[in-house]
N, C-alpha and C positions, 0 to 999 in steps of 0.2 A: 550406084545406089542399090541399097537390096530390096528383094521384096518384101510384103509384109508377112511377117511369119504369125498362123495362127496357134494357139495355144492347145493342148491337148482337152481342156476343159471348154475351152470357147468349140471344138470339133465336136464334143459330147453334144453340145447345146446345138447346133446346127446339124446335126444326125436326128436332136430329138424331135426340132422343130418340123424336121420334114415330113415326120412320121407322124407326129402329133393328133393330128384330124382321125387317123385311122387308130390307134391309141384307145380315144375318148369311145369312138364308135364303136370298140369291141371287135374287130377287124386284124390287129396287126398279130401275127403271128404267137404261141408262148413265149419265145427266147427273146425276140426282138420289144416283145410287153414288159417283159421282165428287165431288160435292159434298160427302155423307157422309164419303167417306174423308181426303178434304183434311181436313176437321175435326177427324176421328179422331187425326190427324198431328200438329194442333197443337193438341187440346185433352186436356192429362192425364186431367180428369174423366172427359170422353165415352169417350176412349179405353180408362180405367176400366170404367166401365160394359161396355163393348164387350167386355174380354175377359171381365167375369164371367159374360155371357150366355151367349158362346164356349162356357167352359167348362161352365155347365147344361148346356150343349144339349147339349157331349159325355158328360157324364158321365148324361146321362138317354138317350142312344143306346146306352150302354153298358149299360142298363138289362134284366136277364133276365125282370125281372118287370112286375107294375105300382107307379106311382109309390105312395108312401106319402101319406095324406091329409092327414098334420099337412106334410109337405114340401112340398104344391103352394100349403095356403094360408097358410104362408111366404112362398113363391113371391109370390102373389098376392098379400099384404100388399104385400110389396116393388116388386110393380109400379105397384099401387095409389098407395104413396109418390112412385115416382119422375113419376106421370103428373101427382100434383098438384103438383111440384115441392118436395117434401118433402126433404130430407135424407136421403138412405138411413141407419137405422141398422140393427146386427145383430138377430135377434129371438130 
């Protein structure tokens, strides 16, 4: 039986996913940002992903308090998901 062979597109997507977080935050390198956002440009999913983070991050900045416990390990499921390549669904 063979393995599973990933695709050159699905490897772009799991390069960006890793990076992602550092990405948003202004952190990752020029070349490696540049490389991210090209992806970002032509891949719906990542690009997906990309704003839903966006959006935590603003809406937890907007935050007067502290985060709520059942939210972060939502949160943390979902990241959980997408690092082993899971399907994101809703929780």
């Amino acid at each position: 039986m063979r393995g599973r062979q990933t695709s050159p597109s699905r490897l772009a997507c799991m390069r960006t996913m890793r990076v992602l977080q550092s990405y948003l935050d202004g952190t990752l390198g020029s070349v490696p940002a540049q490389r991210v956002a090209e992806h970002l440009e032509e891949c719906r999913r990542c690009g997906l992903e990309a704003s839903v983070y966006s959006e935590i991050k603003e809406a937890l900045s907007r935050q007067d308090h502290g985060v709520e416990p059942r939210a972060l390990e939502r949160l943390r499921r979902f990241g959980e998901r997408l690092s082993s390549g899971e399907q994101p669904v809703g929780d």
